[in-house]
C-alpha positions in Angstrom: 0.0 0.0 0.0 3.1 2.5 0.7 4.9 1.3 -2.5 1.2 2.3 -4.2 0.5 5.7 -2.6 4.2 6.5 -3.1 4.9 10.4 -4.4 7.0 8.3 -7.7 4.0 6.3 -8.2 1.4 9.1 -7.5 3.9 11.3 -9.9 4.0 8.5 -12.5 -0.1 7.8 -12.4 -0.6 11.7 -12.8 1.4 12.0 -15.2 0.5 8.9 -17.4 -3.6 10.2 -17.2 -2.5 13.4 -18.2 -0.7 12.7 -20.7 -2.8 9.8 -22.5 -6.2 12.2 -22.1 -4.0 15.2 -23.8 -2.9 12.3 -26.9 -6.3 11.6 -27.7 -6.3 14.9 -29.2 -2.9 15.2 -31.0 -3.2 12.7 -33.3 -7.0 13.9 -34.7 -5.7 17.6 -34.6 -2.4 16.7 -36.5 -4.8 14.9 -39.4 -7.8 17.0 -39.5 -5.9 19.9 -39.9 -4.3 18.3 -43.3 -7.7 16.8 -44.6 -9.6 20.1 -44.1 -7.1 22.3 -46.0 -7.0 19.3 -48.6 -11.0 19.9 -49.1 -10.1 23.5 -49.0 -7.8 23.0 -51.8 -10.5 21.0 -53.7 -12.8 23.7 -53.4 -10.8 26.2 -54.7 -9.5 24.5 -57.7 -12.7 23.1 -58.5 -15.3 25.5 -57.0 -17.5 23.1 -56.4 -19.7 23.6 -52.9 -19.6 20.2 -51.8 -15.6 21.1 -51.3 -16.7 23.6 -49.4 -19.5 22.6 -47.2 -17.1 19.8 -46.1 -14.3 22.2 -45.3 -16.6 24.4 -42.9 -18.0 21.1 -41.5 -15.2 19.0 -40.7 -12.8 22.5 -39.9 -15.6 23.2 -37.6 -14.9 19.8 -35.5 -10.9 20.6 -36.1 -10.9 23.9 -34.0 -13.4 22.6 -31.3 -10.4 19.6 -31.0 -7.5 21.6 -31.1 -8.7 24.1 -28.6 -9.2 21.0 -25.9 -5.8 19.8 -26.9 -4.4 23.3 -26.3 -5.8 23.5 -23.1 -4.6 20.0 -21.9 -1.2 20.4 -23.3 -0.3 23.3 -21.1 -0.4 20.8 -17.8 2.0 18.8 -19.5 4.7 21.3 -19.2 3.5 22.6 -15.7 4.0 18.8 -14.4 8.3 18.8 -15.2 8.4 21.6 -12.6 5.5 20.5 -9.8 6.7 16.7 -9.9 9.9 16.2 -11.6 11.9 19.3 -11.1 14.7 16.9 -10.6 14.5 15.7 -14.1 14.2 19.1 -15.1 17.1 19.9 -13.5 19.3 17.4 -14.8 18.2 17.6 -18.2 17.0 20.9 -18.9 19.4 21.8 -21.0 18.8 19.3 -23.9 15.0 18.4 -23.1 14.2 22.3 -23.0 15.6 22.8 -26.3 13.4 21.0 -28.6 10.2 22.3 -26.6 11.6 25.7 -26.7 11.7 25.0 -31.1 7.9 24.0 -30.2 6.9 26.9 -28.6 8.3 29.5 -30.4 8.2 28.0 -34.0 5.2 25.5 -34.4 3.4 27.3 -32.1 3.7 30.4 -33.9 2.9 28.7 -37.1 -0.6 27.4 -35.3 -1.5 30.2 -33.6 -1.1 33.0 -36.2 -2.7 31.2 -38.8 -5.4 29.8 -37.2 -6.3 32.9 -36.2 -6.3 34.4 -39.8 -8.3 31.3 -41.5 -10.9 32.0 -38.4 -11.8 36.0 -38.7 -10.6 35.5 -42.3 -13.4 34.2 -44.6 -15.2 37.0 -45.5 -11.5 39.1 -45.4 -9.6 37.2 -47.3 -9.2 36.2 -50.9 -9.6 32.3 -51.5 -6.0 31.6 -52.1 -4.5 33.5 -49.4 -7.3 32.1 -47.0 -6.6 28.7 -48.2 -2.3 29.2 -47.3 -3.6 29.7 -43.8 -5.0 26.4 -43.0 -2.0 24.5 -45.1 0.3 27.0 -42.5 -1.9 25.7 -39.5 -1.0 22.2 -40.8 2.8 22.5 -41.1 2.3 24.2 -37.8 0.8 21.3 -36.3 3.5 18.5 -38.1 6.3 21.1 -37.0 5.0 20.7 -33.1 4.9 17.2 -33.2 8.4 16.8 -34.6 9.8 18.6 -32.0 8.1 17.2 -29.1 8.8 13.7 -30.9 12.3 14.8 -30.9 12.5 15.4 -27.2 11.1 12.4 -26.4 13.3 10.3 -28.7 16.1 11.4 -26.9 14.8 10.0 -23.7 14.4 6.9 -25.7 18.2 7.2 -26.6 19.7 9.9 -25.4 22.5 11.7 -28.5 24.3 14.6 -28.1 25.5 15.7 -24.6 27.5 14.9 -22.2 27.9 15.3 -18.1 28.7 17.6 -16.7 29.8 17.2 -12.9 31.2 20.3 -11.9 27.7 22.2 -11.5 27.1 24.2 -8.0 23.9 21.9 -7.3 25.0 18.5 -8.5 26.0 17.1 -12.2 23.8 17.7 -15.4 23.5 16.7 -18.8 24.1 19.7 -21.5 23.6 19.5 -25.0 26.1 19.5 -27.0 24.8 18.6 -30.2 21.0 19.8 -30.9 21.0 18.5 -34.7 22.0 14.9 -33.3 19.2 15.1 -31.0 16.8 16.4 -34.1 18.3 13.6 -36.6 18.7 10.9 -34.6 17.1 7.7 -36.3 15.1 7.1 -33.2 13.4 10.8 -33.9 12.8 10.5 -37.1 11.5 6.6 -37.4 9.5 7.7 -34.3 8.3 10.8 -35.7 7.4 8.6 -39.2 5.1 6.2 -37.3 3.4 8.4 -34.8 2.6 11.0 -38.4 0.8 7.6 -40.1 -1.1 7.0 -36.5 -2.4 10.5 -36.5 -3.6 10.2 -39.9 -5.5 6.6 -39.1 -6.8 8.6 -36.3 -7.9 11.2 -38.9 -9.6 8.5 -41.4 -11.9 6.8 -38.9 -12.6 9.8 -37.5 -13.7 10.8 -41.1 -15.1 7.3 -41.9 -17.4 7.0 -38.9 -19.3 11.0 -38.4 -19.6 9.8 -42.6 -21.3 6.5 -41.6 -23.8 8.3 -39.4 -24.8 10.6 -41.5 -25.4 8.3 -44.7 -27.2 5.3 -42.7 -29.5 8.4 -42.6 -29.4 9.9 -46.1 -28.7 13.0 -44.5 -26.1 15.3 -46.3 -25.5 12.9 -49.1 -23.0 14.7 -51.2 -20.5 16.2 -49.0 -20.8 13.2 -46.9 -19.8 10.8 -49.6 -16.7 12.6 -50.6 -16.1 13.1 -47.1 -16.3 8.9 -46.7 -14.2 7.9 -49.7 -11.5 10.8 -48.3 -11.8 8.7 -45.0 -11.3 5.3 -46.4 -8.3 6.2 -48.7 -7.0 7.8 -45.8 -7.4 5.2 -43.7 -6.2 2.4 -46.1 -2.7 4.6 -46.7 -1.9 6.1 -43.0 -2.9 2.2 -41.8 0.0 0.6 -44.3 1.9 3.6 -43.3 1.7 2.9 -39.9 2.7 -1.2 -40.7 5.6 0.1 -42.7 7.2 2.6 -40.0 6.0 0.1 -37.0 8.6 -2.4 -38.2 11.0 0.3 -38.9 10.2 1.3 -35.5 10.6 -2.5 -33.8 14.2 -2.7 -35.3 15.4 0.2 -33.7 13.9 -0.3 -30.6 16.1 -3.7 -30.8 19.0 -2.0 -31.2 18.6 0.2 -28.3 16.1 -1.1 -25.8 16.5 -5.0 -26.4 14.3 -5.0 -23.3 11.1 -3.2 -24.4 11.3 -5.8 -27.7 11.7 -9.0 -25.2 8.8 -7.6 -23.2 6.7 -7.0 -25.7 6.8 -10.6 -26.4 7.4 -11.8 -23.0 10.4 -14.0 -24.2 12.2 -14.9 -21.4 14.8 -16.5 -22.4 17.2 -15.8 -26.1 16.1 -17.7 -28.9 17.5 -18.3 -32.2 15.0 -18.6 -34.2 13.1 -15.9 -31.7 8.9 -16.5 -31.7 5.8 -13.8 -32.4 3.8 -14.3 -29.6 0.0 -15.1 -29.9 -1.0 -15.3 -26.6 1.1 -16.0 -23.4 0.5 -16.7 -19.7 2.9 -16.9 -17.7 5.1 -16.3 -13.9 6.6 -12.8 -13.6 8.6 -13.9 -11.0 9.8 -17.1 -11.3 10.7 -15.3 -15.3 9.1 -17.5 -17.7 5.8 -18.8 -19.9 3.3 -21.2 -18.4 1.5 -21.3 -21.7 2.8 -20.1 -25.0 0.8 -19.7 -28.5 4.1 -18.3 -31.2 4.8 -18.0 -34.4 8.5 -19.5 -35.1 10.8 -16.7 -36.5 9.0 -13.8 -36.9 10.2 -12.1 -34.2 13.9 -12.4 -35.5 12.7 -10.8 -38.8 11.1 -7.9 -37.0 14.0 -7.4 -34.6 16.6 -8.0 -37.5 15.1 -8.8 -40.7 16.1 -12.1 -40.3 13.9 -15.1 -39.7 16.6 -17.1 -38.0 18.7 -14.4 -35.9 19.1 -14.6 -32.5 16.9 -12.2 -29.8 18.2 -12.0 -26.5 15.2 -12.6 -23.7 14.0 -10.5 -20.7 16.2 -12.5 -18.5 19.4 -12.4 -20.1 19.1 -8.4 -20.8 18.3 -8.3 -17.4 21.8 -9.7 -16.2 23.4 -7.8 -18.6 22.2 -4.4 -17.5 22.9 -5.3 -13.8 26.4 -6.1 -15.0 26.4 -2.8 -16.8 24.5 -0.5 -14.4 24.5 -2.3 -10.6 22.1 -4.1 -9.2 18.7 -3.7 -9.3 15.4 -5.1 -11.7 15.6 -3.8 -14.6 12.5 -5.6 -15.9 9.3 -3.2 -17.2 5.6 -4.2 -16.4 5.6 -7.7 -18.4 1.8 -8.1 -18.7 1.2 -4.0 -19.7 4.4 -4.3 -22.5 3.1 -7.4 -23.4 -0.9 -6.3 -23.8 -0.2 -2.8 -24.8 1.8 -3.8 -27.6 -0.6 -6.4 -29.0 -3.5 -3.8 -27.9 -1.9 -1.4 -30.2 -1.1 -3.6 -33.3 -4.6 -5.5 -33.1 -6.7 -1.7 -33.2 -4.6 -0.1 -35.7 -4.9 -2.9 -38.2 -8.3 -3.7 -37.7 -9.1 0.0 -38.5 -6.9 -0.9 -41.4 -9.0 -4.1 -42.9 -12.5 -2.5 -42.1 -10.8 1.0 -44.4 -10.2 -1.6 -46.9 -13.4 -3.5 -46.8 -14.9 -0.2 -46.5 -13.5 1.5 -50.0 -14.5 -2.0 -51.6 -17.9 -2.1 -50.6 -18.6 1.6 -51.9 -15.7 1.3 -55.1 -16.3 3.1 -58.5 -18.9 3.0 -60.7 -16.9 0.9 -63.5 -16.4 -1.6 -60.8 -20.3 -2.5 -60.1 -23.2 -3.1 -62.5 -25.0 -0.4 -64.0 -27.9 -1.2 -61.9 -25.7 -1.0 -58.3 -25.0 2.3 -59.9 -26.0 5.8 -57.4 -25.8 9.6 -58.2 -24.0 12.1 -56.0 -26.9 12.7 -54.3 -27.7 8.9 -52.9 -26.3 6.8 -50.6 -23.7 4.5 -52.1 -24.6 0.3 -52.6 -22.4 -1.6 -50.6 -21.6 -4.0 -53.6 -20.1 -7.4 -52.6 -19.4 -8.8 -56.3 -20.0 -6.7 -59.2 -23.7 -7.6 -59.5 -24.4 -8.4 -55.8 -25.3 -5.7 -53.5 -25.4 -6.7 -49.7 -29.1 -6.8 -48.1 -30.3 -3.5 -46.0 -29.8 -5.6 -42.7 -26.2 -6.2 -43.4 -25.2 -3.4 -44.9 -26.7 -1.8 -41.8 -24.6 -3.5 -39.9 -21.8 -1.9 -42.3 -22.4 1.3 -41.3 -22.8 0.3 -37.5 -19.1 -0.6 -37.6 -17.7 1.9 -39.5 -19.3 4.6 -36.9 -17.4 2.4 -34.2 -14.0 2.6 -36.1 -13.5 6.0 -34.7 -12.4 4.9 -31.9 -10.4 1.9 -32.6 -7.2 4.1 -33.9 -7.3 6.2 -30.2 -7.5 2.9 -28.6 -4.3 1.7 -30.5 -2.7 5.0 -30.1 -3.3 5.2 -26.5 -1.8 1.8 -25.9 0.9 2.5 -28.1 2.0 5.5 -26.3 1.6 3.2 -22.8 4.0 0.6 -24.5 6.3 3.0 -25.3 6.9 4.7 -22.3 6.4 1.8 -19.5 8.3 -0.5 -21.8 11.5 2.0 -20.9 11.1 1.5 -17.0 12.6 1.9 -14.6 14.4 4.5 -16.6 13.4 8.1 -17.7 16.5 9.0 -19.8 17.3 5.3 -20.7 20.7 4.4 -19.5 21.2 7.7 -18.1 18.3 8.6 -15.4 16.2 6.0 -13.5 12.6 7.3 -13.2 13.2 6.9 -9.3 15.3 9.5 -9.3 13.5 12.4 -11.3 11.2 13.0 -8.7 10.7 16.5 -7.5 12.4 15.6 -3.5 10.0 18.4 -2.2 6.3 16.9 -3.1 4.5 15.2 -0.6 1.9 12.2 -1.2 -0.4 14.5 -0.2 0.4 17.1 -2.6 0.8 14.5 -5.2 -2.3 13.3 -4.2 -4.5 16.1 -4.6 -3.3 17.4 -7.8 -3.6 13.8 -9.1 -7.4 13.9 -8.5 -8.2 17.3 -9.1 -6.5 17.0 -12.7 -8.7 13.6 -13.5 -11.9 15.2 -12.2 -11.5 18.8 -14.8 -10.2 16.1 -17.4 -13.5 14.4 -16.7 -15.5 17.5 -16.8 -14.1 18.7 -20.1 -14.6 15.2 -21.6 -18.0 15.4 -20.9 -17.9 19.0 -22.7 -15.7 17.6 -25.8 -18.0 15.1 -26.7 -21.2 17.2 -26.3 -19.7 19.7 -28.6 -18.5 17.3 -31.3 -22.1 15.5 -30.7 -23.6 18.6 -30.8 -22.5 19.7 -34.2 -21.6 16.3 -35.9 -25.6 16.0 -35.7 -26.2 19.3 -37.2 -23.7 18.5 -40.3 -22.1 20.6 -42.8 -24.0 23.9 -43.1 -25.8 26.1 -45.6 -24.2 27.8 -48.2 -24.4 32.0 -48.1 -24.1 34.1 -50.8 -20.9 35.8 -49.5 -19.4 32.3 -48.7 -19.5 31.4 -52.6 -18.3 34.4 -53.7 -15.5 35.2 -50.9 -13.4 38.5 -51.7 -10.3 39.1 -54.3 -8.6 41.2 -52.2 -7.4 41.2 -48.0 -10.1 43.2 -46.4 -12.9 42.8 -48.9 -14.0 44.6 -51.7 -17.9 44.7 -52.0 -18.7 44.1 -48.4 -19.9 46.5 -45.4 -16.2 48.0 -43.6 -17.8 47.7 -40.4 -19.0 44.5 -40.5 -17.4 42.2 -38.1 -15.1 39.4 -39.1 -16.6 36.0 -38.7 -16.5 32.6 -39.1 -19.6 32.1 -41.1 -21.5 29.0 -40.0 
């Protein structure tokens, strides 16, 4: 009970709830913002309303999502000061950097523009008003890398070195800030959390499409909006397979142990087994029951079917040899579940994207007869001349609405493996997690931040949703006038000067 009411474990819990709630907006900010200046960019080139309807719907859901992930992104960086100012202290130097880059460049990007595509409809000419969501975009990509780059380098830290001969104790200092922006764990890690986002994107997309079409409500727009989805999905879901694997073999070059417990293999094996399923004793260190797959956890480690993986246990030994004594072993059962948690989300979101752009393919792919305007709901076509019956292709749309959530279950989980699969360090090799802990923070204190930060989480969850509910049922809106004929020149031409800007809804 003292081990669980600990200020580290207090610290840790806080900070894993704050920082999973904050990701579940990241990755849908980071892809909406891309998909609704790519239906911007459709309208404009093509000026056709649909284009634009779809960009006021869905950049309508993007700003109600990017102001909650504002909001809960700002605890983040309070929490390295309240609870692990002695992380802070230590690493300041190099960690600060890259967040400093975030701040003052991506944030710039995201806040400026944003502001400008807002106020700017009705002020702007099409072209100009259109650079300012694509900037918003780049904005958003730019933040990630950073922050991506910061955390890769507590993944494997490049690019400093100790320095013991500081007043209050030794620190790391940078000396090297492109290594830590190049590194290949930055970039591979940067790669594969981009494809996530946009699989977060793409359900997203896919299921607010669903709804609306198992209704016939706002057929147009929300058939290009579906098919946009589904491609989406379909690429950012190979995407994701592609820099997952990339990902896997670097993680076994650096942290053999995350890799060993992701698959619980206890012991080195040459050939080294996928995992299925395994049960087994965490401390006696191996498998009561085992379901594998022979080799293909040598290919993903090495690209080889029949290398050699080393196993929980003999890592283990090797980093007491290299850094004392102690257990160096993560949570098996949440490395082993988290990883198979995020693999078996993201790729089902993957097969029901490809099922999904099947069932509603082009017209030269079905019979004349399966055939629908722009205006009707697509057939779900099986085989060319076999449509699927109104009950299951009920069900169809059911599941698709669902899909939403599968990608923020599998980036959740993903982010969980990643992070708990380092323990017990929080610069690996460098800074054990033990001792980051601000020395000053009571359980107490701990304590009561913990649960006053999940109960305002929980209160602006409830808000979040009932927005996004709120105006996902109302769907794209009504076309004005002055939104099809926006102005040729900054400030307007035709319009009334004393007319305040507005987002016109």
């Amino acid at each position: 009970m003292d081990l669980a009411l600990a200020p580290e474990t207090l610290a840790r819990w806080q900070f894993g709830i704050t920082t999973v709630y904050h990701f579940l907006f990241v990755p849908l900010t980071i892809s909406l913002a891309a998909l609704t200046a790519g239906l911007q960019t459709a309208w404009v080139r093509t000026g056709k309303e649909k284009y634009l309807r779809a960009t006021k719907f869905w950049g309508k859901l993007f700003l109600i999502n990017i102001a909650m992930g504002v909001v809960t992104g700002i605890v983040q960086e309070f929490q390295f000061g309240m609870n692990w100012s002695d992380y802070s202290r230590f690493v300041g130097d190099i960690f600060g950097a890259p967040l400093a880059f975030e701040a003052l460049i991506a944030f710039f990007f995201e806040s400026t523009f944003i502001g400008l595509w807002i106020f700017g409809w009705d002020k702007l000419p099409k072209k100009i008003h259109l650079a300012c969501i694509w900037m918003v975009s780049i904005g958003t990509i730019l933040s990630a890398y950073f922050i991506l780059a910061a955390n890769s380098w507590m993944q494997h830290p490049v690019g400093y070195r100790i320095n013991e001969d500081r007043g209050q104790g030794a620190r790391a200092e940078l000396t090297d800030f492109w290594a830590v922006l190049t590194q290949n764990t930055a970039l591979t890690q940067f790669f594969h959390t981009m494809t996530a986002a946009f699989l977060v994107g793409g359900a997203f997309m896919v299921g607010i499409s669903a709804f609306h079409l198992a209704r016939k409500r706002h057929i147009p727009v929300m058939r290009t909006s579906l098919r946009l989805g589904l491609i989406t999905l379909i690429i950012a879901g190979l995407g994701t397979a592609i820099s997952g694997d990339m990902l896997g073999k670097v993680m076994f070059k650096q942290q053999p142990m995350k890799m060993a417990a992701a698959e619980a293999l206890w012991d080195g094996e040459a050939p080294a087994p996928f995992s299925i399923f395994a049960y087994g004793d965490v401390e006696k260190g191996h498998n009561k029951v085992a379901v594998e797959i022979p080799g293909i956890l040598s290919y993903l480690a090495n690209g080889d079917f029949d290398s050699y993986v080393p196993g929980i246990n003999d890592v283990n030994k090797a980093e007491q040899e290299k850094y004392g004594p102690g257990d160096y072993r993560p949570n098996i059962p949440v490395a082993y579940w988290g990883f198979r948690w995020m693999i078996g989300f993201g790729m089902a979101s993957l097969a029901i994207g490809v099922v999904g752009l099947w069932l509603t393919r082009k017209k030269f792919l079905i019979a004349p007869g399966l055939r629908t305007g722009e205006d009707e709901v697509p057939n779900l076509v099986l085989f060319k001349s076999k449509a699927l019956s109104p009950k299951i292709g009920r069900w169809y749309w059911i599941v698709a609405l669902w899909t939403m959530l599968f990608p923020l279950i599998a980036n959740s989980w993903g982010w969980i493996f990643t992070e708990m699969g380092r323990q017990p360090w929080v610069v690996y090799g460098v800074m054990r997690t033990s001792a980051a802990v601000s020395p000053g923070v009571s359980q107490g204190e701990v304590l009561t931040s913990m649960i006053v930060f999940t109960t305002l989480y929980a209160i602006l969850a409830v808000i979040e949703v009932k927005l996004l509910v709120k105006y996902v049922k109302a769907g794209p809106p009504e076309l004005t006038e002055d939104d099809l004929n926006p102005p040729t020149k900054i400030g307007g031409d035709t319009r009334d000067p004393d007319r305040p800007m507005a987002f016109s809804y």
